[in-house]
N, C-alpha and C positions, 0 to 999 in steps of 0.2 A: 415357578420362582423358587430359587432354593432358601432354605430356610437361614431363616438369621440375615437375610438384608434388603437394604430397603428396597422398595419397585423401583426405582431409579437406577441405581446401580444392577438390581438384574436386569432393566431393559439393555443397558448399557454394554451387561456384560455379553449379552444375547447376542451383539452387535459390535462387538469387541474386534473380531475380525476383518469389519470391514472399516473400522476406524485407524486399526492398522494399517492394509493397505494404503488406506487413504494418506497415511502420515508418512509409509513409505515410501509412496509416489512424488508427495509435497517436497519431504526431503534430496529424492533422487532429482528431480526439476528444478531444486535450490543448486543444487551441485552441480548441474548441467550450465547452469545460471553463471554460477561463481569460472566456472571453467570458461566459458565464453560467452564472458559480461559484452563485449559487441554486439554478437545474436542476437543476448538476451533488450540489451538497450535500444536496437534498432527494433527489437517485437513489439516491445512497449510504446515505441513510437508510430506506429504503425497501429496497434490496436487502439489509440488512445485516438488517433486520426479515426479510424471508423467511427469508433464512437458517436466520437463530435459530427461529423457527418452524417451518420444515421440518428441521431438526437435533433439536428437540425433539421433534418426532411420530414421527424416526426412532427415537427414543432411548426414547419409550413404548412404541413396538411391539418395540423388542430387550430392556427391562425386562420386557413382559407375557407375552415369548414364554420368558424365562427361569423361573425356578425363586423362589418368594420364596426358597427357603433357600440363594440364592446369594450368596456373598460381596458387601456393596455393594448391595444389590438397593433399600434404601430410599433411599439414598444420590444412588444413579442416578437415582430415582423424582424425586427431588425436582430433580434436575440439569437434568431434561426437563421437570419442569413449570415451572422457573424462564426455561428458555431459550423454550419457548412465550409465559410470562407478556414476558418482553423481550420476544418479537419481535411479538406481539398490542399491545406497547404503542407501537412504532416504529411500528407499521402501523397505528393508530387515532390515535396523536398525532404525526403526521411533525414535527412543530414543536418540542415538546417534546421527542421525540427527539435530533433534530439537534442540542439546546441540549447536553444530555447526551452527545452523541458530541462536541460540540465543546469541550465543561471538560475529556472525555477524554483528546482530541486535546492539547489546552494542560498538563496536567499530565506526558503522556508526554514532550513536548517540554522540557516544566520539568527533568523527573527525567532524560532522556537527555543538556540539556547539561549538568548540573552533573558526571553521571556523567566524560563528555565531557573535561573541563575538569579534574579529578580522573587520567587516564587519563594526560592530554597533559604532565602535569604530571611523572609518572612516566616518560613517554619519552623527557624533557627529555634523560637522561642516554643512555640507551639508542638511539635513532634521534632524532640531531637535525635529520634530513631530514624528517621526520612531524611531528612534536610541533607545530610551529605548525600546522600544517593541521589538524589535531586539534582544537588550542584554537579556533582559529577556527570549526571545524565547531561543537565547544560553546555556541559565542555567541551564533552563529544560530540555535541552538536558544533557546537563554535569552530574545533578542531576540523570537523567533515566538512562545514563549510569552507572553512579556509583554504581545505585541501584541495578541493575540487576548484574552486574561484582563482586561486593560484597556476592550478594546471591547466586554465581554458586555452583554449578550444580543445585542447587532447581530451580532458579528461569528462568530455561529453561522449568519447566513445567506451566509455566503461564504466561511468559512476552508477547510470541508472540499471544498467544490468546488474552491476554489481550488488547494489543495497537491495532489488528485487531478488537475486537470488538468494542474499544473506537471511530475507523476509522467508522466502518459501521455506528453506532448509530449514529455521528458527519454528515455523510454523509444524514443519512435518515430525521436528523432534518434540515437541508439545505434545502432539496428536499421539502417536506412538509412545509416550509416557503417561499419557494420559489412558489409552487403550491396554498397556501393561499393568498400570495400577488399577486400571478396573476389575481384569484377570486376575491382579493379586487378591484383591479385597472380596473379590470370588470364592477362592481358594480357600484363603484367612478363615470366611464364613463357614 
């Protein structure tokens, strides 16, 4: 460990290259993302459909292996065959799906700025260093949802790629600053 910094950061730094990569790749997958939000919206739909189909076959064989007279047992039953039934329907209508994860996607957005906006409202008094950044975060929500809710059905062929690619790219430039500063503060020591 080099001297003058904590074990953390030289584990960190130790591994500083592979946390680059990784942020490089995050980022490169963002862009590839943002470039064709379609691809990227129909993978998500599709992965999201496995999922749920493979969470449901798991969840038939921990219901069948169980006891009917277990607490929940129909319950469950029906939990697994509903999550199969979604993800058989993702996976046989990617189109239709996507339309459906993308009203989703615009309603969560609806409902989290107003939350949002509601929140910032109340900090007004309390941290008045937040509160705008707050509000503003709400708007953008407000704003996305609208945007997307306005351009239905089209804009179920691009919104989810699109905000998944924004995600990865946001993420991979994190990582790779976060892997640079570790380098720095390496150095610095």
């Amino acid at each position: 460990m080099p001297i003058g910094l904590p074990a953390d950061t030289a584990k960190l730094r130790s591994h500083s290259t592979w946390f680059l990569t990784y942020g490089i790749i995050m980022a490169v997958l963002g862009l590839i993302s943002i470039a064709a939000p379609g691809l990227a919206t129909l993978a998500v739909g599709l992965s999201v459909g496995w999922l749920l189909l493979i969470g449901g076959a798991f969840g038939l064989v921990a219901v069948f292996s169980a006891s009917r007279e277990m607490p929940g047992f129909w319950w469950n039953l029906l939990a697994s065959l509903v999550y199969i039934l979604a993800g058989l329907s993702l996976l046989t209508r990617p189109i239709a799906g996507v339309l459906t994860l993308t009203i989703i996607l615009a309603a969560y957005l609806l409902a989290s700025g107003v939350c949002r906006i509601i929140q910032a409202f109340e900090y007004r008094g309390t941290r008045p260093g937040a509160w705008g950044w707050v509000l503003f975060s709400g708007i953008v929500d407000l704003v996305l949802a609208f945007l997307i809710m306005s351009g239905l059905p089209g804009t179920a062929v691009w919104a989810i790629g699109l905000m998944v690619g924004i995600n990865l790219l946001m993420l991979g430039v994190a990582i790779v600053m976060a892997a640079l500063a570790v380098r720095k503060a390496a150095v610095s020591a």
